[in-house]
C-alpha positions as CSV (number, residue, x, y, z in Angstrom):
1,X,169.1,105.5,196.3
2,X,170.7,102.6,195.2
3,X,168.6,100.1,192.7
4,X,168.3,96.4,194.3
5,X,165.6,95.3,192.6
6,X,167.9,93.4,190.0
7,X,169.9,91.8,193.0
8,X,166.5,90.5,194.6
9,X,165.8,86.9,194.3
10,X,162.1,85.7,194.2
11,X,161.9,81.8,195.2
12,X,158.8,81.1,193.8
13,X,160.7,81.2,190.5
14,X,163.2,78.4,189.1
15,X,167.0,79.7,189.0
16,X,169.6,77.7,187.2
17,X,172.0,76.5,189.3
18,X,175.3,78.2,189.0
19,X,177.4,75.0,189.8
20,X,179.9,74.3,192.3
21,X,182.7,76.9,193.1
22,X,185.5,77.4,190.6
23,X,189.0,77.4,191.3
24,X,192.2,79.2,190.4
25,X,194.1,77.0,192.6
26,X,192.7,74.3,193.7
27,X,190.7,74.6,197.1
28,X,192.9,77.2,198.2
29,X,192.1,80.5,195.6
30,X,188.7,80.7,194.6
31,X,188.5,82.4,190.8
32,X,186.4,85.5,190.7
33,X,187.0,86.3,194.5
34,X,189.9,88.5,196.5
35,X,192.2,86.2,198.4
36,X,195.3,87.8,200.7
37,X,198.6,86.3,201.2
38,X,200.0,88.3,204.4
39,X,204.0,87.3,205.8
40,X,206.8,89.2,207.6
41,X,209.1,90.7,206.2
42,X,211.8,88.4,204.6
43,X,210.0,85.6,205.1
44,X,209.1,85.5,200.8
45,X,205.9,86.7,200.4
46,X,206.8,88.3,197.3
47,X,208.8,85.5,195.7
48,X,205.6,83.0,196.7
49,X,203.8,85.8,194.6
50,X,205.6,85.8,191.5
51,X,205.7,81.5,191.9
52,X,202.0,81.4,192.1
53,X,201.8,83.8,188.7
54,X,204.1,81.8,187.0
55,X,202.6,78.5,188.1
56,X,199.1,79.6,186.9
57,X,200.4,81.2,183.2
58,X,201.7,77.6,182.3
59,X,199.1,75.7,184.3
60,X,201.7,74.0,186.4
61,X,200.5,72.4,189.4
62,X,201.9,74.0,192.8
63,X,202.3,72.0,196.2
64,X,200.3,69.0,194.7
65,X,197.4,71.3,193.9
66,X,196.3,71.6,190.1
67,X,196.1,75.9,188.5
68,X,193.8,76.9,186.1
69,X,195.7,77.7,183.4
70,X,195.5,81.7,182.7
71,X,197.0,85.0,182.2
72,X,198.6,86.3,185.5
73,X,199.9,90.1,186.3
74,X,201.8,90.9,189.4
75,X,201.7,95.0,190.3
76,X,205.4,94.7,192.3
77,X,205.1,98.2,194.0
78,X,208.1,97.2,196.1
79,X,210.5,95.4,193.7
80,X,212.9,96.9,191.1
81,X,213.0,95.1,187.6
82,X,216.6,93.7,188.4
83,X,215.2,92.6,191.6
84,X,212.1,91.0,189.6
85,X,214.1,89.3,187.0
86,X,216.3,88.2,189.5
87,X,213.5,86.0,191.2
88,X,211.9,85.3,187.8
89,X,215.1,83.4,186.8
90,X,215.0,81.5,189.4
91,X,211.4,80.3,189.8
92,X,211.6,79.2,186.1
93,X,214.6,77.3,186.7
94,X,213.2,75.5,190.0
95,X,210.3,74.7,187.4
96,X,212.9,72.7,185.1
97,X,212.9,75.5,182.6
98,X,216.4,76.7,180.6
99,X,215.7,80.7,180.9
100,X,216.3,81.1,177.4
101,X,213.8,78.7,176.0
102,X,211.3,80.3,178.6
103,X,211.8,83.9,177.5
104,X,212.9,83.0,173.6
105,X,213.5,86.3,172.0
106,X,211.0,87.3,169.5
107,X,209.1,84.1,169.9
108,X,205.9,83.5,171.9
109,X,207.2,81.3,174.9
110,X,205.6,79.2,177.6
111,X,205.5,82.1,179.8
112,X,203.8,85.1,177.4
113,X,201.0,84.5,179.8
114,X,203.2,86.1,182.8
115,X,203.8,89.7,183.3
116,X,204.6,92.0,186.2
117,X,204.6,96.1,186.8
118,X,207.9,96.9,188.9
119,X,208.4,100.0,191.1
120,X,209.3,103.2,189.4
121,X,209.4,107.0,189.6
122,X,205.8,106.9,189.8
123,X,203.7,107.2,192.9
124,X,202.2,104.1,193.9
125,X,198.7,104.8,195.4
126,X,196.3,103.0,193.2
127,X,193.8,104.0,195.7
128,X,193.7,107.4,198.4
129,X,191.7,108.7,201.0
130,X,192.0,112.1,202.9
131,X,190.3,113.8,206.1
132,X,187.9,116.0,204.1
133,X,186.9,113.4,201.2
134,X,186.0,110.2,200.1
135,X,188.5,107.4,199.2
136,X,189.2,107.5,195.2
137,X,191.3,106.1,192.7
138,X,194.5,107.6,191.6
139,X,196.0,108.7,188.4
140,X,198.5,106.3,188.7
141,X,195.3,103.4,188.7
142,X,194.3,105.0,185.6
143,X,197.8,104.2,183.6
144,X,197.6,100.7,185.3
145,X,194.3,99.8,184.7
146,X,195.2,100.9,180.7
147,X,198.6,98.2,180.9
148,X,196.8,95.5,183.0
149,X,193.8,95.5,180.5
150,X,196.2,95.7,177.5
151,X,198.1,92.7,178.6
152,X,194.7,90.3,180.0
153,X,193.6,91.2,176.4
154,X,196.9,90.0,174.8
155,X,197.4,87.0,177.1
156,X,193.9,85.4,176.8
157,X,194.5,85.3,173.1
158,X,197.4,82.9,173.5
159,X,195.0,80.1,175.3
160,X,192.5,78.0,173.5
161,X,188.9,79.8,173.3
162,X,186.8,78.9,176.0
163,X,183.0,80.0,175.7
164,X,181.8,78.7,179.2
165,X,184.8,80.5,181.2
166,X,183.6,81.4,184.3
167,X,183.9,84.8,185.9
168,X,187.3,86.0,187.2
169,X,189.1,83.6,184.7
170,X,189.7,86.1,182.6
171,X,193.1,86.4,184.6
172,X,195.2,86.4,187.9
173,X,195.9,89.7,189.2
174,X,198.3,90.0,192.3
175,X,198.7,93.4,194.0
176,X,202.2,93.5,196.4
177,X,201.7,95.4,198.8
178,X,198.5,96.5,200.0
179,X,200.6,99.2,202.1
180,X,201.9,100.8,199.2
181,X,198.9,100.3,196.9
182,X,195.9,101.6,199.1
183,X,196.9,105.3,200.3
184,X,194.4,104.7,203.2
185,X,194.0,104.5,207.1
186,X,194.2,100.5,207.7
187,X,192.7,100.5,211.3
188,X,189.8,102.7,209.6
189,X,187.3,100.3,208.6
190,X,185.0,102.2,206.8
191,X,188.3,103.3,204.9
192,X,189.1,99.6,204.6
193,X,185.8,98.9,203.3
194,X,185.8,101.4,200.5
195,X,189.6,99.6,199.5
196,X,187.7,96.2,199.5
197,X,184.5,97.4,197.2
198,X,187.2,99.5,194.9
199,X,188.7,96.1,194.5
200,X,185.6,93.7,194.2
201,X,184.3,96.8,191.7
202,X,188.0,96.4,189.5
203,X,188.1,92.3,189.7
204,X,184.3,92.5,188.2
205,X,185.3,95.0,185.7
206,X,188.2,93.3,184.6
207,X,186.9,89.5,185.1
208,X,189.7,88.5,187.4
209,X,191.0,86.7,190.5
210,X,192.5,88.8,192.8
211,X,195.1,88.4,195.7
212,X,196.4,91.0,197.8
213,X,199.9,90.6,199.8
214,X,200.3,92.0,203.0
215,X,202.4,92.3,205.9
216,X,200.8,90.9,209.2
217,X,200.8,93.6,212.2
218,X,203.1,92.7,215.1
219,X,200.4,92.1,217.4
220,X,198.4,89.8,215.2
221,X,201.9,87.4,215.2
222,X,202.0,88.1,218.5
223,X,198.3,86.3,219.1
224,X,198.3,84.1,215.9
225,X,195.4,85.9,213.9
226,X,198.6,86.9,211.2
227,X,196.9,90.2,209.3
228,X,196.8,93.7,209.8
229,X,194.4,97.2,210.4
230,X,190.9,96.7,210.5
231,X,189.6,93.4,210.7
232,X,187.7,94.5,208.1
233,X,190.8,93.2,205.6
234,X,190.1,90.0,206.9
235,X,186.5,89.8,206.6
236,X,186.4,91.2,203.6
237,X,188.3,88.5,201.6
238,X,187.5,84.9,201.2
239,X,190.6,83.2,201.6
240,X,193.7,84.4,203.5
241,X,196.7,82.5,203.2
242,X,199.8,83.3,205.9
243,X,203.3,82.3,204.8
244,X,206.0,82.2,208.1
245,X,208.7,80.3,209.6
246,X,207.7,77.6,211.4
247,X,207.9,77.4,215.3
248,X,210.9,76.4,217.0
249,X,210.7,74.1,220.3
250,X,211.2,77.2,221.9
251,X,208.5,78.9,220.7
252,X,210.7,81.4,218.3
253,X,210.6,81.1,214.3
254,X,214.4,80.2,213.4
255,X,215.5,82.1,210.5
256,X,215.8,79.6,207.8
257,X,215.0,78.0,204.3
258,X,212.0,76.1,205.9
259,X,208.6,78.2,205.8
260,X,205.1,76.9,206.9
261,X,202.1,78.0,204.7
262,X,198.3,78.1,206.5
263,X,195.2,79.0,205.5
264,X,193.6,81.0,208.2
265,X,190.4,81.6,206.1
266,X,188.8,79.5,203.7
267,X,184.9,80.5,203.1
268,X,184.8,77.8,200.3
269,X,187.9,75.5,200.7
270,X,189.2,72.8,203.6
271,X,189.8,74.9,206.7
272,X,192.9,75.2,209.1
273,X,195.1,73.4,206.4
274,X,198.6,74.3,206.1
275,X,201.5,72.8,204.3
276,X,205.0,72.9,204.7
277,X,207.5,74.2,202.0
278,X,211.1,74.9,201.7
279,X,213.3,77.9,200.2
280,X,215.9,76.3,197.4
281,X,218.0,78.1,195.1
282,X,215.2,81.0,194.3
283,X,212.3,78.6,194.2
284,X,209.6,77.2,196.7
285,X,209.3,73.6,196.8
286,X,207.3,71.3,198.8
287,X,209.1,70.2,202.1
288,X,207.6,66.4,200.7
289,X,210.1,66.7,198.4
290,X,212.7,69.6,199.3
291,X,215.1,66.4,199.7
292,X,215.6,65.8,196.6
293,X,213.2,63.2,195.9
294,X,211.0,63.2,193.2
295,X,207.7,64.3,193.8
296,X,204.6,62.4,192.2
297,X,204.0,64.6,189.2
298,X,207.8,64.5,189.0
299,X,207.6,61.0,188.2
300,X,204.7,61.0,186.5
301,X,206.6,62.7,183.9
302,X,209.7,61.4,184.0
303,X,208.0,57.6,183.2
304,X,206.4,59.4,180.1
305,X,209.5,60.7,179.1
306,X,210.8,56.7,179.4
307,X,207.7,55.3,177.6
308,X,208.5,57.8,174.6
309,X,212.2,56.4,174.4
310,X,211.1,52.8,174.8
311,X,208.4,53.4,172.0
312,X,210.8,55.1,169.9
313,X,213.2,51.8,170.0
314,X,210.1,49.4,169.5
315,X,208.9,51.2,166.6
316,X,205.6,52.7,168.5
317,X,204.0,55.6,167.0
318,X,202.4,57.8,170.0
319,X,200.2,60.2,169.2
320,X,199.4,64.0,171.4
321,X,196.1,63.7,170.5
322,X,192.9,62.2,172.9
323,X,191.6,61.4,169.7
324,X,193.8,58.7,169.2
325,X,192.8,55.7,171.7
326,X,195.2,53.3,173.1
327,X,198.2,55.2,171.4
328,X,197.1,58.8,172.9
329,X,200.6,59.3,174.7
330,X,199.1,59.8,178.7
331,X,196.5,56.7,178.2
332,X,199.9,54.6,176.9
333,X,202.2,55.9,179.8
334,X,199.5,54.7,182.0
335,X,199.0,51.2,181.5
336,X,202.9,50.9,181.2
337,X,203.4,48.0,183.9
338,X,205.7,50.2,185.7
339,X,203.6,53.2,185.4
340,X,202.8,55.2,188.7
341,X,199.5,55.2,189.9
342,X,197.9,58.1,188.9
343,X,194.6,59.3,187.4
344,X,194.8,60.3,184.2
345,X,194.0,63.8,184.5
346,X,197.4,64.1,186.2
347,X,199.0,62.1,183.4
348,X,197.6,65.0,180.9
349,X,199.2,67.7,182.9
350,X,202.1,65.8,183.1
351,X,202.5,65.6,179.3
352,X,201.1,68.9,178.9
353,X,204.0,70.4,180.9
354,X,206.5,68.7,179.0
355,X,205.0,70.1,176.0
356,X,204.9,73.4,177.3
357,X,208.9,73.2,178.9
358,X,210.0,71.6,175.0
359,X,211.3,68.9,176.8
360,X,208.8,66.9,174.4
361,X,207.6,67.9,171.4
362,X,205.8,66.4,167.9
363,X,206.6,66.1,164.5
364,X,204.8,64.7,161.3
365,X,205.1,61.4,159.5
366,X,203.4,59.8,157.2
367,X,201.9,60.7,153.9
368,X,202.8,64.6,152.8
369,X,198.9,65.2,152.2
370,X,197.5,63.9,155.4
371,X,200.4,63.8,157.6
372,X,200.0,62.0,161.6
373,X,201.7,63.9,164.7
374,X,203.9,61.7,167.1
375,X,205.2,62.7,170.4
376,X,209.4,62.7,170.2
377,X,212.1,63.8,173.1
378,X,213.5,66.7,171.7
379,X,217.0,66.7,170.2
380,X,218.4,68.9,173.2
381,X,217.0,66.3,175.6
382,X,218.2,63.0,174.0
383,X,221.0,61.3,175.6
């Protein structure tokens, strides 16, 4: 018999309040929890995978949303390396990063906190079930769960330490595809089940978010309810995200660069919202701004990029550091008189992704015993 007594809560004790839900990405992946992202093939399911991991290990905002900045690992069951660093190119490109100062060689670069398992001669069941037994893990989950803990170790050392991290923060872990992963019956719910609690079991274990990509059945397109198997894959995530090509007039999804993003389920988020984003050059981008105009973090930084120049020819000593009052270099970018209007959280992440892309960087001046940090354009970036 199984031992509730520590999962039974007594009301007529005081229990602290836990606070209000956490986010990977902001109302739209809940940390700690398992999240789905189903789409037909072709339509980039994978490629929004490996975008949302790289997003999230250099805490760049994605589709106006702000990431928690944290370790991610894809498990790319499907996808050759080549294939991989193919698509990996091209998101960090689309993110305004040169490939070779994102992936410096033997230097620690913005993306250490990004890795991904590709297909190999291995088999890919993490997770199996047969007629005459219970559902249980594979071998090949015991070699992964060894590499995935190895590297969430590894990549949490490269952030500041954070003693009030909430649970699942310990890392992103993105599974592609559940077809491959989960050796299992899909319209078997009890079999479904077992995958969901193996899951919830791993992501406690291992302090991480988890999202599972999935192709939607053809019926489920045909009605609009865009998963799979057992409802039971449904109900037993909280958020479930379904990337497709929009609708036509005539009813029919043209085959095209545009995609429309919705999310179907949302136990803790905004409900029925969907967004719409665009395929360029290997990397998703916001329809808002798929023409080429900037969007608002976009300007954001490129103003703080201006201020530095214009304080650089005035003489103006900005400092990266909060510390530092009316010269700390996001609180002097926004009271610029042609500053966009921002708060100035998003002016932090602004600078914080220059920082992290070494489009800006600091240096010291002053006294050689106490030396002061300024905020310069780096010599590659200067015109």
């Amino acid at each position: 018999m199984p031992d509730l007594e520590p999962h039974s809560l007594l009301f007529g004790y005081r229990y602290a309040y836990p606070g209000p839900q956490q986010w990977a990405w902001q109302n739209r992946l809940p940390l700690g929890e398992i999240s789905s992202i189903y789409g037909e093939g072709g339509t980039g399911k994978s490629l929004l995978a490996l975008q949302l991991a790289a997003h999230i290990a250099v805490g760049r905002d994605l589709f106006g949303q702000p990431l928690r900045r944290m370790p991610a690992y894809v498990i790319a069951l499907e996808d050759s390396a080549d294939e991989v660093i193919r698509r990996v190119y091209g998101i960090v490109r689309g993110m305004g990063y040169d490939p070779a100062e994102a992936f410096p060689i033997n230097q620690v670069g913005p993306f250490a906190g990004l890795g991904v398992l590709t297909r190999g001669p291995y088999d890919p069941a993490l997770f199996t079930a047969s007629i005459d037994t219970l559902p249980t893990t594979t071998p090949t989950w015991g070699s992964v769960k060894l590499i995935v803990d190895q590297f969430f170790n590894a990549g949490i050392s490269c952030l500041p330490f954070d003693p009030q991290a909430p649970p699942g923060s310990r890392g992103l872990l993105i599974i592609d595809n559940i077809a491959l992963a989960f050796d299992v019956d899909e319209n078997s719910k009890r079999e479904v089940k077992e995958v969901l609690r193996f899951v919830r079991d791993m992501a406690k274990e291992l302090d991480v978010t988890v999202v599972l990509i999935a192709h939607p059945s053809k019926a489920s397109m045909r009605d609009g309810t865009n998963f799979g198997g057992s409802v039971q894959w449904s109900n037993g995530v909280r958020q479930r995200v379904t990337l497709a090509w929009p609708k036509g007039e005539d009813g029919h999804a043209p085959i095209g660069t545009a995609r429309h993003l919705s999310f179907d389920k949302s136990n803790y988020g905004p409900k029925g919202e969907s967004i719409e984003i665009e395929y360029h050059e290997g990397y998703f981008v916001h329809r808002e701004t798929a023409d080429g105009s900037a969007s608002s973090a976009d300007r954001i930084a490129e103003h703080i990029v201006a201020v530095v120049e214009r304080a650089k020819r005035a003489g103006v000593n900005l400092s990266p550091s909060p510390h530092a009052g009316k010269t700390y270099l996001p609180t002097f970018a926004m009271r610029a008189e042609d500053a966009p209007r921002a708060k100035r959280t998003e002016y932090e992440r602004a600078f914080n992704r220059l920082l992290d892309s070494g489009r800006l960087t600091t240096e010291e001046y002053g006294a050689a015993k106490k030396p002061s940090y300024r905020v310069i354009i780096r010599a590659t970036e200067k015109k």
